[in-house]
ROGUMAR-571365 format. One line per 3 residues: number of its first residue (from 1); their letters; for each residue x, y, z of N, C-alpha, C. Coordinates in steps of 0.02 Angstrom, whole numbers, always signed. Layout:
NUM = A = X/Y/Z/X/Y/Z/X/Y/Z; ...
END
This chain:
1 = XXX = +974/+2144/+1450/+989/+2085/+1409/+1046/+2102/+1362; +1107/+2070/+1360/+1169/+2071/+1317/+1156/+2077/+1232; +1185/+2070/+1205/+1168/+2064/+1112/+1162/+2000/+1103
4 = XXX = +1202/+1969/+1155/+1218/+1883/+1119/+1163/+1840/+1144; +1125/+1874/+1190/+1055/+1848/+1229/+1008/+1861/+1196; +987/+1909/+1161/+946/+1939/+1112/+946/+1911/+1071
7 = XXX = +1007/+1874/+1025/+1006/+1854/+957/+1001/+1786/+988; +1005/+1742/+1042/+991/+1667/+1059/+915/+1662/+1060; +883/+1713/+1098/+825/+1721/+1108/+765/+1734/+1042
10 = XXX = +819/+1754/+979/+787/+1775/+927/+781/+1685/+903; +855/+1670/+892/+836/+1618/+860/+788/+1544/+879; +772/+1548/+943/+754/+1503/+982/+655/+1519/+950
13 = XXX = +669/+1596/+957/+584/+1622/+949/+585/+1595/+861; +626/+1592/+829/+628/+1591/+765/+617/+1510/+736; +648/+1480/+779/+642/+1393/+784/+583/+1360/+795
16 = XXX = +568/+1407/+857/+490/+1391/+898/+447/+1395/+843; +446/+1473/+789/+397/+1472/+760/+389/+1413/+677; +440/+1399/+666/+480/+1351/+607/+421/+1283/+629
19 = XXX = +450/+1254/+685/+411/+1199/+727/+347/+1221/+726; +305/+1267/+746/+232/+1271/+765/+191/+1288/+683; +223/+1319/+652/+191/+1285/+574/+212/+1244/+554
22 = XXX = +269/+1212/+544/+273/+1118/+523/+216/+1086/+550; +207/+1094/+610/+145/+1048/+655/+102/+1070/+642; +53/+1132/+617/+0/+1152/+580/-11/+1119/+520
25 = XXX = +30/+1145/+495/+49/+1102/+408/+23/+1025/+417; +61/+1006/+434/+56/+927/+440/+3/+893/+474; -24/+922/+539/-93/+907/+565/-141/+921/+552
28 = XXX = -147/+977/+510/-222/+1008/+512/-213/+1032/+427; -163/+1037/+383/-176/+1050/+296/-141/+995/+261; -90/+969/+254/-55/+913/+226/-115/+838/+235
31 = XXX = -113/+824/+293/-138/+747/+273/-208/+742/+264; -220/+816/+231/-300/+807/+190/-280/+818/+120; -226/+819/+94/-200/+838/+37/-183/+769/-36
34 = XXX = -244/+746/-24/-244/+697/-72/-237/+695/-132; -184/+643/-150/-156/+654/-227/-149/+600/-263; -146/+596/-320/-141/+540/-366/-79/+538/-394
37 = XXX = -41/+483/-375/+14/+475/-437/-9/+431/-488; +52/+440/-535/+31/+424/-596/+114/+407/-635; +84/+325/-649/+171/+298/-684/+151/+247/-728
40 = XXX = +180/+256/-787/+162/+204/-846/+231/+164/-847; +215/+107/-876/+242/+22/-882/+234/+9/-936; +294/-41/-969/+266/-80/-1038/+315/-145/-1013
43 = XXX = +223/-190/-1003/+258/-250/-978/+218/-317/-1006; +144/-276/-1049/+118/-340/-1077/+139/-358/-1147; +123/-413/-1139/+122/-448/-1237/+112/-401/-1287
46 = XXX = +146/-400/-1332/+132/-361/-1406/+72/-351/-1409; +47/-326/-1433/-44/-325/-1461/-87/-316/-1386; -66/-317/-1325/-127/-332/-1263/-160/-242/-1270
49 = XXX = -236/-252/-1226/-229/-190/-1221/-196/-155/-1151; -218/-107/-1158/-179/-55/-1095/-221/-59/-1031; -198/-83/-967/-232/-97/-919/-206/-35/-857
52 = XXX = -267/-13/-821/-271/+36/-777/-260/+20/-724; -231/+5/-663/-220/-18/-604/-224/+30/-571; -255/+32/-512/-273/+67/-451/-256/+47/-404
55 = XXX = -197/+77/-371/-160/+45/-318/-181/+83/-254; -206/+49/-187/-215/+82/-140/-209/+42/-92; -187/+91/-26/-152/+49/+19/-150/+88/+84
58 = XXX = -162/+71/+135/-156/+118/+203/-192/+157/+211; -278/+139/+207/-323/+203/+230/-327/+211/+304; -322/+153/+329/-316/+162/+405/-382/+220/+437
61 = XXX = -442/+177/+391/-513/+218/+404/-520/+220/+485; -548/+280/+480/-607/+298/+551/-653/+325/+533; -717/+296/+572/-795/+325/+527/-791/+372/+520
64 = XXX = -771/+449/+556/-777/+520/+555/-747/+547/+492; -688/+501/+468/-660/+524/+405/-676/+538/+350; -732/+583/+347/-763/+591/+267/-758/+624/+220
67 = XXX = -700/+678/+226/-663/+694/+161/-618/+637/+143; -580/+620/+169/-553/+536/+127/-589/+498/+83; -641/+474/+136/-703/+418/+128/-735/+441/+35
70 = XXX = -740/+528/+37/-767/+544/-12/-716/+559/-83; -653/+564/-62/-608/+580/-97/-594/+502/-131; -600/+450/-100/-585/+376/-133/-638/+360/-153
73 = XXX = -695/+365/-158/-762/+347/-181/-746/+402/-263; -734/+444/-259/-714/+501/-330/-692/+468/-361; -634/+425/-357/-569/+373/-370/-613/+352/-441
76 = XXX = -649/+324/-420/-692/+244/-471/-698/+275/-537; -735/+334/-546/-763/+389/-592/-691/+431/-641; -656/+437/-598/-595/+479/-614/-554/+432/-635
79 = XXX = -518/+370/-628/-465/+344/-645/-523/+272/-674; -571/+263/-659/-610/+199/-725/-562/+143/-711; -541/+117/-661/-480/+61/-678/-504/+0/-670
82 = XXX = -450/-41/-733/-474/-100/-741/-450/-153/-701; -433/-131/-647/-403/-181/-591/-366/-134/-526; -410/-166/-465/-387/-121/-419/-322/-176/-352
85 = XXX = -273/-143/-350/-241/-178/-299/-236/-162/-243; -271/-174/-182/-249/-143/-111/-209/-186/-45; -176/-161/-42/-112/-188/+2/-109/-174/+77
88 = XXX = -162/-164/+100/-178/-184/+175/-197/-123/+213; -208/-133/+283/-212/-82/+320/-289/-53/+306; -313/-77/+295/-374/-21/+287/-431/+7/+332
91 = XXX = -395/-48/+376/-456/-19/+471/-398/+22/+491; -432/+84/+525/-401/+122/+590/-440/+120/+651; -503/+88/+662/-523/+97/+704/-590/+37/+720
94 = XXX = -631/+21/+774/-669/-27/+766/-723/-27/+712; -737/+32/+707/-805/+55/+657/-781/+67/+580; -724/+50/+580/-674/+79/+512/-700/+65/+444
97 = XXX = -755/+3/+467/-784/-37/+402/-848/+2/+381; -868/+53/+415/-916/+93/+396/-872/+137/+358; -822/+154/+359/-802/+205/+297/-779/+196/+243
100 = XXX = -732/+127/+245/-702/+104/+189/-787/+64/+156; -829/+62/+179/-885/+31/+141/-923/+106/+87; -894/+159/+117/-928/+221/+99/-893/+225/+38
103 = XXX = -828/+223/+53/-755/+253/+16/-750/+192/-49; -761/+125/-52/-770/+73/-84/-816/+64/-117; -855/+73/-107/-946/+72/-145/-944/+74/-213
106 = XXX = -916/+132/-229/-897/+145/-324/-846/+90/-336; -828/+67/-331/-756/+17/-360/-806/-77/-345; -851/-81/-318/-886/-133/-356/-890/-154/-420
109 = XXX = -881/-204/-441/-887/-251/-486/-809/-239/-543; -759/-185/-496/-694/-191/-546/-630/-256/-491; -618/-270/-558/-581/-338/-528/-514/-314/-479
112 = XXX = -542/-344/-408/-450/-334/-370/-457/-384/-340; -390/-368/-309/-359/-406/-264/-327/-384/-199; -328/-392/-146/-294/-388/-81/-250/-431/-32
115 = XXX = -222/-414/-12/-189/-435/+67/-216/-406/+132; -195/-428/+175/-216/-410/+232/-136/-357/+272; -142/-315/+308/-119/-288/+366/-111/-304/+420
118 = XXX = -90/-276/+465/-99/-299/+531/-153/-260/+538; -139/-183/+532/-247/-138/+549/-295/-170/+509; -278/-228/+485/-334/-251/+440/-384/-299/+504
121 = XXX = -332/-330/+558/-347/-387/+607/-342/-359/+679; -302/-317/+671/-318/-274/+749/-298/-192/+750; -357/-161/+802/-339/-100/+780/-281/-49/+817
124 = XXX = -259/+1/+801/-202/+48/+816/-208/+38/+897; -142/+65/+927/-142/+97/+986/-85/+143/+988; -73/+186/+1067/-46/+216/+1033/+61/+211/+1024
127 = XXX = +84/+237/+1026/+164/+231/+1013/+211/+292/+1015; +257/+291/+1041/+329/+343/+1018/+349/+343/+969; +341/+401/+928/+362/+397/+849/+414/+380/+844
130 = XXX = +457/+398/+918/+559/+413/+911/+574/+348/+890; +525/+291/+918/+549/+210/+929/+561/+203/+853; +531/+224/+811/+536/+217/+737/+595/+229/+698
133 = XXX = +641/+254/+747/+708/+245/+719/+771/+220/+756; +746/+163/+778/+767/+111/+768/+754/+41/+764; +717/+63/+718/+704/+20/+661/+647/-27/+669
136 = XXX = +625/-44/+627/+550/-88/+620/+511/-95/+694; +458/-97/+731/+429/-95/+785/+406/-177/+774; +438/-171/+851/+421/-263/+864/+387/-273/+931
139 = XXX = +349/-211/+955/+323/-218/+1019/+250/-238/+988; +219/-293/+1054/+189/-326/+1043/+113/-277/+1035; +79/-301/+983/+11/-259/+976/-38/-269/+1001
142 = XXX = -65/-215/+1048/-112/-217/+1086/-189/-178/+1069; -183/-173/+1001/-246/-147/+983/-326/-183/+989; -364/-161/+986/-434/-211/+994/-437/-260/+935
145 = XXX = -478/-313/+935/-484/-343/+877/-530/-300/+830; -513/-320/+775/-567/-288/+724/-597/-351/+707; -656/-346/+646/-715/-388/+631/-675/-405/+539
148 = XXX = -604/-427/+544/-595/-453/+485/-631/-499/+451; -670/-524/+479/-724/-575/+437/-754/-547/+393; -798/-482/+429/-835/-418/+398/-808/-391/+347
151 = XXX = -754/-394/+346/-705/-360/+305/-686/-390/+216; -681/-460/+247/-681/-508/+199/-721/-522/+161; -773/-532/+207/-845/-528/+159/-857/-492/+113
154 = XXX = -873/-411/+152/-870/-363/+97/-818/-356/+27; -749/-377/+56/-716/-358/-12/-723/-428/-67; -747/-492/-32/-729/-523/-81/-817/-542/-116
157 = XXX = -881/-524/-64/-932/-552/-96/-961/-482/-113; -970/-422/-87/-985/-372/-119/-948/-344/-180; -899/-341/-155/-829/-316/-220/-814/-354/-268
160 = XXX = -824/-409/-263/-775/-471/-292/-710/-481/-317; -673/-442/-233/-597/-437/-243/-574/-524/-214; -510/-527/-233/-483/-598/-236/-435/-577/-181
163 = XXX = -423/-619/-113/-403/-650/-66/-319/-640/-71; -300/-636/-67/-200/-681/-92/-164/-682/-23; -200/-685/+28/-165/-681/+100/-131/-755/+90
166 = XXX = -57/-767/+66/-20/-829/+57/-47/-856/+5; -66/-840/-54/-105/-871/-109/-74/-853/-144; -121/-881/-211/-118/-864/-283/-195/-874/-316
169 = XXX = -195/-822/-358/-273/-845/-406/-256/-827/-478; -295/-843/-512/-297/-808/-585/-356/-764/-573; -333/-695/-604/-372/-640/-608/-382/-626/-688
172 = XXX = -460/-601/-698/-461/-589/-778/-489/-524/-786; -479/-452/-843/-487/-417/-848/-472/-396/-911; -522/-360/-951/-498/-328/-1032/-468/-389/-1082
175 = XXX = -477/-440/-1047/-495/-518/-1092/-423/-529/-1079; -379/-494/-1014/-325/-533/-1011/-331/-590/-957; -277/-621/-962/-261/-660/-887/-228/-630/-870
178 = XXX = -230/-635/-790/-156/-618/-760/-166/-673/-685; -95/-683/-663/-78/-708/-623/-70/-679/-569; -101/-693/-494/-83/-629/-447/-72/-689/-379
181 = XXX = -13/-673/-338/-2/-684/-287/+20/-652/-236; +14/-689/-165/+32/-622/-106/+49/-656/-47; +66/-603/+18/+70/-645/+73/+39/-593/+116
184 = XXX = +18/-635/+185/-2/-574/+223/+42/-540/+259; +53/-500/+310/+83/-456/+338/+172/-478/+358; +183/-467/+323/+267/-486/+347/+289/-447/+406
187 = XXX = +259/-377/+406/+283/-359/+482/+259/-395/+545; +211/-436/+523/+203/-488/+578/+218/-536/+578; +243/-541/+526/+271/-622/+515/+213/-677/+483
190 = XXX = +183/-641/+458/+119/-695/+433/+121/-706/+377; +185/-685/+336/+202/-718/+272/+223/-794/+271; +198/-824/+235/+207/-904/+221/+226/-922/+131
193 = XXX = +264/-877/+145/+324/-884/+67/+352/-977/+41; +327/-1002/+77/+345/-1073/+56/+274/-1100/+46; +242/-1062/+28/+154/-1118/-3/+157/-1062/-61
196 = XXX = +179/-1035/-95/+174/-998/-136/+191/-1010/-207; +246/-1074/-221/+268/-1116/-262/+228/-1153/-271; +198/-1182/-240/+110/-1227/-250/+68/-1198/-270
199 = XXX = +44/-1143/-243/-8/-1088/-248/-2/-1097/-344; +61/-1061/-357/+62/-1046/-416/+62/-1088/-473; +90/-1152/-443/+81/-1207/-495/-1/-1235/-511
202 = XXX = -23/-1239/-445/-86/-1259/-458/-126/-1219/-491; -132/-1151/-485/-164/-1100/-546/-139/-1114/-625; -81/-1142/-621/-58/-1151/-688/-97/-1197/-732
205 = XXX = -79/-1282/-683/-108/-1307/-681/-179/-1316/-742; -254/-1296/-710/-292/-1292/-723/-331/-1332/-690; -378/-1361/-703/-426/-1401/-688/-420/-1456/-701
208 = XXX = -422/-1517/-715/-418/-1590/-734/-457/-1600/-800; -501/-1561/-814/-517/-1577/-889/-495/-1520/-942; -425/-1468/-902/-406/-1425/-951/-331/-1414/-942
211 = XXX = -311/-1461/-956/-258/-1456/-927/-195/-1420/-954; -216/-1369/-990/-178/-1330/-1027/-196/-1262/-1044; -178/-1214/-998/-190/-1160/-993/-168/-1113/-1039
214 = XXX = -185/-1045/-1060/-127/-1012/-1092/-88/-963/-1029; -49/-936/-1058/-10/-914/-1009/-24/-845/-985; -12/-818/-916/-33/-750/-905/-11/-704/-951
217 = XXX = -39/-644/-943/-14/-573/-990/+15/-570/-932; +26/-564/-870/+63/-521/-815/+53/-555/-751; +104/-561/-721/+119/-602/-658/+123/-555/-607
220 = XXX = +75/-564/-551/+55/-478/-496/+88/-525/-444; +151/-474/-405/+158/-496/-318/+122/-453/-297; +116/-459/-224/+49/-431/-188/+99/-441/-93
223 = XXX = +110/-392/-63/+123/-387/-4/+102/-335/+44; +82/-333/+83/+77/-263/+132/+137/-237/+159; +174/-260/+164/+262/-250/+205/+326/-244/+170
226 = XXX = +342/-215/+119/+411/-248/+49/+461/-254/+95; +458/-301/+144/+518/-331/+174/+561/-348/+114; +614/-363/+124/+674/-376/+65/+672/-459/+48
229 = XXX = +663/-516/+101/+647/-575/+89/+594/-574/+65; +531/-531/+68/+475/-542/+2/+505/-528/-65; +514/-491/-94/+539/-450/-135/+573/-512/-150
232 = XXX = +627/-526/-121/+663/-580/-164/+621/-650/-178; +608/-677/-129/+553/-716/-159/+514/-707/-243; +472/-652/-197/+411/-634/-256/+478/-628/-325
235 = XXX = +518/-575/-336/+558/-592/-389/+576/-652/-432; +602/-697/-377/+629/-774/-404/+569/-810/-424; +491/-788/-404/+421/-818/-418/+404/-808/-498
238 = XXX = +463/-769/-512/+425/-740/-578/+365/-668/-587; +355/-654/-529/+318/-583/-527/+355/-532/-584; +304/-490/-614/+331/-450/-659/+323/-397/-644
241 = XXX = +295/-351/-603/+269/-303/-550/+266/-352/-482; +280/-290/-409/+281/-279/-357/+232/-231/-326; +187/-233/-294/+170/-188/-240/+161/-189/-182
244 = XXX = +165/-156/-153/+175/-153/-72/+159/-72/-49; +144/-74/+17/+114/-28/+73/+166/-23/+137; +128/-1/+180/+139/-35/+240/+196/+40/+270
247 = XXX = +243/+78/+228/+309/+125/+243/+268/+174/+250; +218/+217/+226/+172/+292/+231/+229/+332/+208; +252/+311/+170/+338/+346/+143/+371/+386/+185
250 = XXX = +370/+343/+234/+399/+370/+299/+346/+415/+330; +307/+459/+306/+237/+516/+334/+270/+579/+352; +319/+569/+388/+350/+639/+406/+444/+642/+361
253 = XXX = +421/+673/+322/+490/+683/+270/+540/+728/+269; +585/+745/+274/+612/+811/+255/+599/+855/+182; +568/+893/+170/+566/+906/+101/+608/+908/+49
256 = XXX = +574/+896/-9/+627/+873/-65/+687/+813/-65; +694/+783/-5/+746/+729/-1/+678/+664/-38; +726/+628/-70/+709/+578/-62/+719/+506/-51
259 = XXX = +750/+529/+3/+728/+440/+51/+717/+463/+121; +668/+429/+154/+627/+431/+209/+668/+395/+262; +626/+462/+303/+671/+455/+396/+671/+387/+393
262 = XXX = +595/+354/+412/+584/+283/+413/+555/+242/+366; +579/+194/+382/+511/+132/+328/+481/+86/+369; +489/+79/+438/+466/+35/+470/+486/-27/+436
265 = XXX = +522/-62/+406/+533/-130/+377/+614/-102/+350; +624/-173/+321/+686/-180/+303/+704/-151/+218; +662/-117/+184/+685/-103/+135/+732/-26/+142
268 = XXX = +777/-22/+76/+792/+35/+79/+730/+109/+85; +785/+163/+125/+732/+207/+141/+713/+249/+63; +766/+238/+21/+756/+289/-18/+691/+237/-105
271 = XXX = +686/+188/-67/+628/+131/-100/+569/+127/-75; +567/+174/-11/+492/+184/+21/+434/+224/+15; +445/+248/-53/+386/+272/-77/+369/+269/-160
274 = XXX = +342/+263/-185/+363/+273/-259/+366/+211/-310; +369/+234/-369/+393/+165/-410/+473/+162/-427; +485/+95/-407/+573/+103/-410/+585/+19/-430
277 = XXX = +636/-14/-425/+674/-70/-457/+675/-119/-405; +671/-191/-409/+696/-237/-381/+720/-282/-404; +807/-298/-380/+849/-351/-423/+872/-395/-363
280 = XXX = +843/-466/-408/+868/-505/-348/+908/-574/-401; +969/-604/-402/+976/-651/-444/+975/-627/-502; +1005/-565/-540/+990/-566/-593/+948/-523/-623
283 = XXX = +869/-526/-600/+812/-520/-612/+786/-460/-585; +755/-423/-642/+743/-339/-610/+670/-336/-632; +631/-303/-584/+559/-299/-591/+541/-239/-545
286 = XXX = +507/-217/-582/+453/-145/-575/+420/-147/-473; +436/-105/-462/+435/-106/-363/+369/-42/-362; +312/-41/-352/+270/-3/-308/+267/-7/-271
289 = XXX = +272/+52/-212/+254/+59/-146/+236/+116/-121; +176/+99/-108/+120/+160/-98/+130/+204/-10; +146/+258/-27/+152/+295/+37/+72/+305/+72
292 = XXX = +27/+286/+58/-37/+272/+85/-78/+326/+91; -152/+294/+110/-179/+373/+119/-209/+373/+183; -187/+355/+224/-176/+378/+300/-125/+358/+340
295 = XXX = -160/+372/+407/-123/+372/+461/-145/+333/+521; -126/+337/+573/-147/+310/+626/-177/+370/+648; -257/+356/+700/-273/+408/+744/-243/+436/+787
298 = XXX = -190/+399/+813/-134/+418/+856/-71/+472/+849; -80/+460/+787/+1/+496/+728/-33/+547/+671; -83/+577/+719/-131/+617/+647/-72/+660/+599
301 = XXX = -27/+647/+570/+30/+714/+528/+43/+659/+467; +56/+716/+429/+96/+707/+368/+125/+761/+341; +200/+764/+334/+250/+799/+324/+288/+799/+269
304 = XXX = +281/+828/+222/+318/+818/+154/+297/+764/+120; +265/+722/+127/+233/+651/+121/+149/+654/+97; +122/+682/+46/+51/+670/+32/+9/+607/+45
307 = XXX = -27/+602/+77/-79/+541/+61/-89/+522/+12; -98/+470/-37/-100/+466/-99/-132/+392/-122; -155/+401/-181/-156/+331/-222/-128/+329/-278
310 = XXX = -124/+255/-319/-69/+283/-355/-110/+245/-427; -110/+273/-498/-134/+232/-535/-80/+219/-595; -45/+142/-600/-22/+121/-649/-44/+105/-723
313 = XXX = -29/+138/-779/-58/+123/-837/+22/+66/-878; -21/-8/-860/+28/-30/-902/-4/-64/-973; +70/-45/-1005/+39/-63/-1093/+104/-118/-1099
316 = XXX = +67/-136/-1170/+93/-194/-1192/+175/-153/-1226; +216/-204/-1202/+295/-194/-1255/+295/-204/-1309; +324/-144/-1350/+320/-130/-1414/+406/-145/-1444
END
């Protein structure tokens, strides 16, 4: 063997081994590596108090999953929050509702709100990761149905989380109001951004024998997908916070960069994970978007990319 064969052969053995712990890392120690972020806001009224938000998004449960299951059930105890937001995705599989019922259990009786996913209504199959770059996946989904009814039920009559799939409600917590609206899955197109101007008036509104409300402490958008036509929307709605799911902050990252291979949607890559800005018209408002805390059973990795939830402490402007 030559020198120059030796040193190809080195680096090839040297590459090989680079690759076969990335894929350790990422399959079998990283996407059990659950973490909490943590980002403070000052966006309520003078005098309000300080509200805890618990943002979670993309468990993409399977019953077997019970370090997750047990790691989000910890959640309730550890972060106490006074309002939980989850932004879709939360089946991975047909039985998925047995874990997120495990993983959910503690977060009864704290006030949220949700959207729906597409894994919320049908479940995974499988895919070419490569297709993911180029750009958003529009092949048609062939996963099984899931039991979203089941789903519904539980979060809104066990939990007593509030609905916003194309809505609006008033949500109350720590004696505030707040205003919260949403759409469902824009990567499917099941956003209906034109009932949302109604939605919100009629919460304003009130009832017919009150016809004068006071006004929210805080106006919540709510999406599973931060397509860029939500975002602008929700902006021009008056939303004062953003959150959204749906990117897994790309899942497989290069380290230390930050903006992601993919986002699956149309936002910028380097807006796909994290808390960051949205200006649309003028108008700049606070952007969450939760890199999630799973995966598909299909895509078991996470690469530079933690699983995560995220808890917002926003206080009143001083």
């Amino acid at each position: 063997m030559t020198p120059g064969s030796r040193t190809a052969l080195a680096a090839v053995s040297a590459a090989g081994a680079v690759g076969l712990s990335a894929a350790v890392w990422g399959t079998c120690i990283e996407r059990y590596l659950f973490t909490v972020r943590r980002h403070d806001l000052a966006l309520l009224p003078p005098g309000s108090p300080s509200l805890t938000v618990l943002h979670l998004s993309d468990a993409h449960m399977a019953p077997w999953q019970h370090r997750k299951q047990a790691w989000i059930a910890d959640l309730a105890e550890q972060v106490q929050p006074d309002l939980v937001i989850n932004t879709g995705d939360n089946l991975g599989h047909e039985d998925g509702l047995r874990g997120i019922r495990t993983a959910f259990a503690p977060l009864r009786g704290v006030p949220g709100a949700y959207v729906h996913g597409s894994n919320d209504v049908t479940g995974p199959s499988p895919r070419n990761p490569l297709r993911y770059f180029q750009g958003p996946s529009r092949r048609p989904h062939r996963g099984a149905l899931l039991d979203t009814a089941a789903m519904d039920a539980y979060f809104q009559s066990d939990l007593g989380w509030t609905d916003l799939d194309n809505a609006a409600a008033v949500i109350e917590t720590r004696g505030l109001r707040l205003d919260a609206f949403g759409v469902s899955d824009a990567h499917r197109d099941w956003d209906e951004l034109g009932v949302l101007p109604g939605a919100l008036a009629a919460i304003r509104r009130g009832p017919w024998w009150r016809r004068r409300l006071e006004p929210a402490a805080l106006t919540i958008g709510v999406t599973h997908a931060p397509y860029r036509r939500v975002l602008d929307a929700f902006t021009d709605l008056g939303a004062d916070v953003i959150f959204g799911g749906h990117t897994h902050g790309g899942q497989v990252r290069i380290p230390f960069s930050r903006s992601a291979l993919v986002a699956n949607c149309d936002i910028p890559r380097d807006q796909a994970r994290g808390l960051s800005t949205w200006t649309h018209d003028g108008r700049t408002v606070p952007l969450n978007v939760s890199a999630g805390l799973g995966h598909s059973i299909y895509a078991p990795v996470r690469f530079a990319c933690r699983p995560e939830a995220t808890v917002l402490t926003i206080r009143a402007i001083s």
